[in-house]
C-alpha positions as CSV (number, residue, x, y, z in Angstrom):
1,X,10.7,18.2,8.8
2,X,7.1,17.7,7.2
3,X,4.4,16.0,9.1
4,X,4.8,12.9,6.8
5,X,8.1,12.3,7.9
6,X,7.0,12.7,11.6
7,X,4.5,9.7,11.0
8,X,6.6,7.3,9.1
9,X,9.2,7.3,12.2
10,X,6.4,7.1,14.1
11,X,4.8,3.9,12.2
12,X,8.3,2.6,11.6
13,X,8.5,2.8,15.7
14,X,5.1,0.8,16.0
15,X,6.0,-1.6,13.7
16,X,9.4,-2.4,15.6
17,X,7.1,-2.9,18.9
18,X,5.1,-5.0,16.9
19,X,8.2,-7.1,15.6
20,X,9.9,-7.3,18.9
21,X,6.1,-8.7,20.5
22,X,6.5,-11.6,17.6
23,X,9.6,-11.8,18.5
24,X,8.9,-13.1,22.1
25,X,5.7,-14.7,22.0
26,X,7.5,-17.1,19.2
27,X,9.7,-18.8,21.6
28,X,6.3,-20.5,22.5
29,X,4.0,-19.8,19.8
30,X,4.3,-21.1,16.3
31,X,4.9,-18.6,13.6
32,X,2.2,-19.8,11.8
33,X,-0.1,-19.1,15.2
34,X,0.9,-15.6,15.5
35,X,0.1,-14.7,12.3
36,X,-3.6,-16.4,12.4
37,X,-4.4,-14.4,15.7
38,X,-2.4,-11.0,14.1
39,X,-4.6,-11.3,11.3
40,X,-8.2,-11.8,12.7
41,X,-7.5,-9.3,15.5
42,X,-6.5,-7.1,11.9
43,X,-9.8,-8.5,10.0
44,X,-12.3,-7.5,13.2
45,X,-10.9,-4.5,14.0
46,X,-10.4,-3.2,9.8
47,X,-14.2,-4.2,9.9
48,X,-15.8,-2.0,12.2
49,X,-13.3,1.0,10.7
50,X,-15.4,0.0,7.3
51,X,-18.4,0.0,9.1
52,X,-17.8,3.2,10.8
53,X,-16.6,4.9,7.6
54,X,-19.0,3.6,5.6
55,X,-16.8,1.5,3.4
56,X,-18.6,-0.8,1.4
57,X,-17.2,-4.0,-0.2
58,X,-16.5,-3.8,-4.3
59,X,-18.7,-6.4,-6.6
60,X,-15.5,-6.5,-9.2
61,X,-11.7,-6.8,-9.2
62,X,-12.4,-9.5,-6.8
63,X,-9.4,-12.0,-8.4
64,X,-6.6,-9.1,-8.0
65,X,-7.8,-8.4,-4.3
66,X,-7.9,-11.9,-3.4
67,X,-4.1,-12.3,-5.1
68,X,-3.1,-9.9,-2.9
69,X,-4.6,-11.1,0.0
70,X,-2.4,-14.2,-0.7
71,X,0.6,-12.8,-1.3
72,X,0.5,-10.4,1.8
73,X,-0.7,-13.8,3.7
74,X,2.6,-15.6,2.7
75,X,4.9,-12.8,3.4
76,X,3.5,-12.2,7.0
77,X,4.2,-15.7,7.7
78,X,7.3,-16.2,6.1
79,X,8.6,-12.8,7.8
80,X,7.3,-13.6,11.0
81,X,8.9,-17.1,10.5
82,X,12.2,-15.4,9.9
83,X,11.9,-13.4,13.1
84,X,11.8,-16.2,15.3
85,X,14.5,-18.0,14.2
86,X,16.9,-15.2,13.2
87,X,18.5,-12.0,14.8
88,X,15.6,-9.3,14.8
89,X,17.7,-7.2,12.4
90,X,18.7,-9.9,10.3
91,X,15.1,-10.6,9.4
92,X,14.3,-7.0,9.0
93,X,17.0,-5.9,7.3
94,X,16.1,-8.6,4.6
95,X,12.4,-7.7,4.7
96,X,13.4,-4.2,3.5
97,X,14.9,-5.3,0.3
98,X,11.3,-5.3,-0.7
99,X,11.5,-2.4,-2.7
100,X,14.3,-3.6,-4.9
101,X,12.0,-6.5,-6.2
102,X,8.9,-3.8,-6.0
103,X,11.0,-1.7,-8.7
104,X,11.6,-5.7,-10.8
105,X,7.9,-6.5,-10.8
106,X,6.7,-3.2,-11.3
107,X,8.8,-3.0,-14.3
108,X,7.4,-6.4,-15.6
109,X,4.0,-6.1,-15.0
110,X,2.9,-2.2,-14.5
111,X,5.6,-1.5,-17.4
112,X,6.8,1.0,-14.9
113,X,10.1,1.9,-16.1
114,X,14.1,1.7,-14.6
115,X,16.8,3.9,-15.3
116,X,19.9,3.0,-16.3
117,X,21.3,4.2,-13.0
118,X,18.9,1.8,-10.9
119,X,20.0,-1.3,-12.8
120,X,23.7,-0.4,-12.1
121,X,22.9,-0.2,-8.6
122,X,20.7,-3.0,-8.4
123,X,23.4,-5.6,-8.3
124,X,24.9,-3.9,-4.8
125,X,21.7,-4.6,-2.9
126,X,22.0,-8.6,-4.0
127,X,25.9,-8.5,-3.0
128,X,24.4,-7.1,1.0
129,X,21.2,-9.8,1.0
130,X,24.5,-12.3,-0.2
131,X,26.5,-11.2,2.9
132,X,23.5,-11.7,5.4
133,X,22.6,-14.7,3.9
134,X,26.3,-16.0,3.7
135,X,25.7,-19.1,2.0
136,X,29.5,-19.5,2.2
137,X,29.2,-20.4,5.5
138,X,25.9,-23.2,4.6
139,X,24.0,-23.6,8.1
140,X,20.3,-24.0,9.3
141,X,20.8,-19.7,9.7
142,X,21.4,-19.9,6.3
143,X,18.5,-21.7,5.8
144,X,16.4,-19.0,7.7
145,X,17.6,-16.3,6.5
146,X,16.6,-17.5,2.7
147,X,12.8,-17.5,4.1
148,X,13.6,-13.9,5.2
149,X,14.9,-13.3,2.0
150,X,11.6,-15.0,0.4
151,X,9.3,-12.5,2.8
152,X,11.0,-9.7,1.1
153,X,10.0,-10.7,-2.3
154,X,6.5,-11.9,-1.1
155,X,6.0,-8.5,0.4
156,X,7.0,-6.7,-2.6
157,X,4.5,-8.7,-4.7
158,X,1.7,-7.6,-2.3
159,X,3.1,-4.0,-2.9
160,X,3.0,-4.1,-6.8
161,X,-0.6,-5.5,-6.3
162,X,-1.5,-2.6,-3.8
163,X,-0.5,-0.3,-6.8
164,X,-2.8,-1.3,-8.6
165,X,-5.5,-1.8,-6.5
166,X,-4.9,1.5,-5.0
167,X,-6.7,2.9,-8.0
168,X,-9.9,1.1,-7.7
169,X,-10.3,0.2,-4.4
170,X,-10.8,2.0,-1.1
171,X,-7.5,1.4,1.2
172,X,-9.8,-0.2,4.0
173,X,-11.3,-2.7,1.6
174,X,-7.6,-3.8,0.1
175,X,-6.0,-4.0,3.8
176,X,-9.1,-6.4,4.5
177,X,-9.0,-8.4,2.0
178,X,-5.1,-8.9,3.2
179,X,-5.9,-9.5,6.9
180,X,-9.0,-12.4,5.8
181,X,-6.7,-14.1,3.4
182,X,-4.3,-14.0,6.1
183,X,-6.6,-15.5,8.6
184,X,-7.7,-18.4,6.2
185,X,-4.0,-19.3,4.6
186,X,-2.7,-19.5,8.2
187,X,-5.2,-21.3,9.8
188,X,-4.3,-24.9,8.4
189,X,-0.5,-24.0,8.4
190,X,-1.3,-24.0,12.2
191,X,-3.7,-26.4,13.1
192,X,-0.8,-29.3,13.6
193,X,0.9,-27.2,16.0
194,X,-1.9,-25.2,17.6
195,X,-0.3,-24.1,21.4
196,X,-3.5,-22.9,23.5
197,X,-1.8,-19.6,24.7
198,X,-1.4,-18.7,28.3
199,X,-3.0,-15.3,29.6
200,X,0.4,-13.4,29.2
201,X,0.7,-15.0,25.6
202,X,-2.8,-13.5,25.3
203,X,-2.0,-9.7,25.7
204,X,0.8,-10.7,23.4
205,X,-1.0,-11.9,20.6
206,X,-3.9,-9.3,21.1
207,X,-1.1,-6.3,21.2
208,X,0.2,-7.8,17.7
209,X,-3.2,-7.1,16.1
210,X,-4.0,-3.5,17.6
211,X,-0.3,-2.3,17.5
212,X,-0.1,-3.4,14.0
213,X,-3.4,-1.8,13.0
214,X,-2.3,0.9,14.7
215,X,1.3,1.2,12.6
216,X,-0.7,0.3,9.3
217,X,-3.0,3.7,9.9
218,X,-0.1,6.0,11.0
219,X,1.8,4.6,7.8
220,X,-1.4,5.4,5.6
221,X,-1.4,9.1,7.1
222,X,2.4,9.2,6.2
223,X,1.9,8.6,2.6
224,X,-1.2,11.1,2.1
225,X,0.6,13.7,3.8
226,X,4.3,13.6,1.9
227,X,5.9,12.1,-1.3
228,X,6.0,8.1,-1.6
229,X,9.6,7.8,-2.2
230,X,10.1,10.5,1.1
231,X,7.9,8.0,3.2
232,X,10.1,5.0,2.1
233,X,13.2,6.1,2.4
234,X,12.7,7.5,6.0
235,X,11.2,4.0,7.1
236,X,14.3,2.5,6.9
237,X,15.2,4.2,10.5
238,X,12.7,0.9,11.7
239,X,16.3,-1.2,11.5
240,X,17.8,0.9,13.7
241,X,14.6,0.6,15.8
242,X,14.6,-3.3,15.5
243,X,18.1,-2.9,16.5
244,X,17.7,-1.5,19.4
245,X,15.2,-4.0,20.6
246,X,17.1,-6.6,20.0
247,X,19.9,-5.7,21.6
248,X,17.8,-4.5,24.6
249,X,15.9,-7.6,24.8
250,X,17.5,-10.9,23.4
251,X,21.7,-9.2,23.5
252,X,22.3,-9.5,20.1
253,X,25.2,-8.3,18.7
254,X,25.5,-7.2,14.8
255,X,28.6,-9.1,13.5
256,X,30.1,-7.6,10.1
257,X,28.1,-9.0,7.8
258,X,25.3,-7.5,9.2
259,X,26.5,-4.2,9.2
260,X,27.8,-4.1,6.2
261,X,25.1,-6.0,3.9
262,X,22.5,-3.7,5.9
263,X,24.2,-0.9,4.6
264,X,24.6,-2.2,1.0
265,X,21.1,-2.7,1.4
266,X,19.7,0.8,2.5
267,X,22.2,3.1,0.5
268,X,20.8,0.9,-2.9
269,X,17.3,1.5,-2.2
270,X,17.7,4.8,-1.1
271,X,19.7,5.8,-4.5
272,X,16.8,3.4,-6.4
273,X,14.3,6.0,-4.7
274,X,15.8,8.8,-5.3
275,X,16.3,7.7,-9.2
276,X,13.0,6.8,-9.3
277,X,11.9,10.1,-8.2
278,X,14.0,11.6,-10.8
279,X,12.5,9.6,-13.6
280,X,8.9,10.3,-12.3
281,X,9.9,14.1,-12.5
282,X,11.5,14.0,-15.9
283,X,8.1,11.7,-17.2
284,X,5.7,14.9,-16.0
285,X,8.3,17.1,-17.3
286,X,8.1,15.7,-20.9
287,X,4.4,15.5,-20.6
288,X,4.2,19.0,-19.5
289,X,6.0,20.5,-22.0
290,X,4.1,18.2,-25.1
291,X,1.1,19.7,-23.8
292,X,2.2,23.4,-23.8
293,X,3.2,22.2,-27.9
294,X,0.3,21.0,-28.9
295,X,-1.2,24.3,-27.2
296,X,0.5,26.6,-29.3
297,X,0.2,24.5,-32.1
298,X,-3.7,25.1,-31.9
C-alpha cells in the first residue's frame, strides 16, 4: 500500500472526527453558526501557513476564486445542515455522490470527456441517492435529505472550479479564498439565530477548524503523493468511518435503504473512476503515439 493511500484513510479518519464534532455541537448550535466559526478558525489558521510559506495573494483570476469561494461556502453549510438533522451516514453518503456531478460539470464546462461506460452507469448512482432520499415515503427526512443531496452537487461545483484554479493558483491561496467566503456567506445566515456558545461548545467549535485544517493538509499530501482517482476512491472508507460514529455516539442503525443506496452509490463512482482512469490513459496513449508519427515523419 503506497503512502498516498496511507494519508487519504488517514484524512478520511479526520474528517469523520470533524463530522461527528458538527454533529454534536448542532444539537445547540445552528448549522449556519458552526460553519461561520469552522471557517474563520480555517481563514486565520490558512493565513499564517501563507505567511509562513510565503504565499502571496494573485492580482488576477479574482472572479473564478471568488466563485469558488461561494460555491464551497454553500456546500459546507448545506452539508453541515444535513448532518444535524439526518443520520451521520445518511448525510455523508449523499455528500459523496459529489463526484458523479464532478464528472457532469466537468464534461460541460472543462469539455472533459465521458465514456460510454460512465453514462451507463451513471443512472445507478441516481437510483441509490433515490433510495436514501425515498421520496416515496414524503417526510421532513425527505426534506433533509434533499439539502444533503444539494451539498453534494454544491461540493462538486467547488471541485470543478478547484480544477481549474489548480493551474493558476497556489493551493493555500484557493483554500483561503474558500474559508473567507465561507466566513462572510455565513455570517448573516446566522446572525438571527446567533447562540453565544458555552465553554464546552467552545473546544467544539475550535476543534472543527484545526481538525478540519488538519484533514484538508493530510488530503493535500494524499493527492501529491498518488494518482487522483486512487485518492478518491479510497476516501470512500470515511462512510464506514462516519458509521461507526454514529453508531457509537447517537445508536443509529442503517435501515435498507441505507445500505443498499450507499452501495449503489460507491460501486458507481468507483467504476466512473476507474473509467475515467482508463480514458485518461488511452488520451496520453493516442497522444504518445501521434507524437512518435510525426517523429518519423520528419
Amino acid at each position: 500500500m503506497k503512502n498516498g493511500v496511507y494519508l487519504a484513510i488517514l484524512a478520511s479518519l479526520i474528517f469523520s472526527i470533524m463530522n461527528a464534532l458538527v454533529k454534536a455541537v448542532s444539537f445547540t448550535i445552528p448549522p449556519t453558526e458552526v460553519a461561520f466559526f469552522r471557517s474563520i478558525i480555517g481563514t486565520i489558521l490558512i493565513f499564517a501557513l501563507m505567511k509562513r510559506s510565503s504565499v502571496s495573494f494573485s492580482t488576477t483570476g479574482i472572479p473564478m476564486l471568488i466563485t469558488r469561494g461561494v460555491l464551497g461556502a454553500l456546500y459546507l453549510i448545506t452539508y453541515f445542515y444535513a448532518i444535524s438533522k439526518i443520520s451521520l451516514t445518511d448525510a455523508t453518503i449523499l455528500a459523496h455522490m459529489s463526484p458523479i456531478f464532478v464528472f457532469i460539470l466537468a464534461f460541460f464546462f472543462l469539455k472533459e470527456k465521458l465514456s460510454r461506460q460512465m453514462l451507463y452507469i451513471m443512472p445507478i448512482a441516481f437510483l441509490g441517492a433515490i433510495l436514501l432520499v425515498n421520496p416515496f415515503e414524503f417526510s421532513t427526512y425527505s426534506i433533509y435529505a434533499l439539502v444533503g443531496l444539494l451539498s453534494a452537487i454544491l461540493g462538486a461545483g467547488a471541485a470543478t472550479s478547484i480544477r481549474y484554479l489548480s493551474q493558476r493558483h497556489h493551493a493555500y491561496e484557493i483554500v483561503f479564498y474558500f474559508l473567507a467566503t465561507a466566513t462572510l456567506v455565513s455570517l448573516p445566515l446566522m446572525w438571527d439565530s446567533f447562540v453565544m456558545p458555552n465553554p464546552e461548545e467552545w473546544v467544539y467549535l475550535i476543534a472543527i477548524g484545526v481538525v478540519s485544517l488538519i484533514g484538508q493538509v493530510f488530503l493535500t499530501k494524499a493527492f501529491t503523493h498518488e494518482n487522483a482517482i486512487v485518492v478518491e476512491v479510497t476516501r470512500y472508507i470515511g462512510i464506514v468511518f462516519n458509521a461507526l460514529w454514529g453508531f457509537l455516539f447517537w445508536f443509529e442503525i442503517p435501515d435498507v435503504y441505507t445500505i443498499l443506496g450507499g452501495c449503489l452509490i460507491v460501486a458507481t463512482c468507483i467504476m466512473m473512476s476507474r473509467s475515467k482512469q482508463k480514458l485518461a490513459i488511452q488520451g496520453s496513449t493516442a497522444k504518445g503515439a501521434q507524437r512518435s508519427s510525426i517523429a518519423a515523419q520528419k
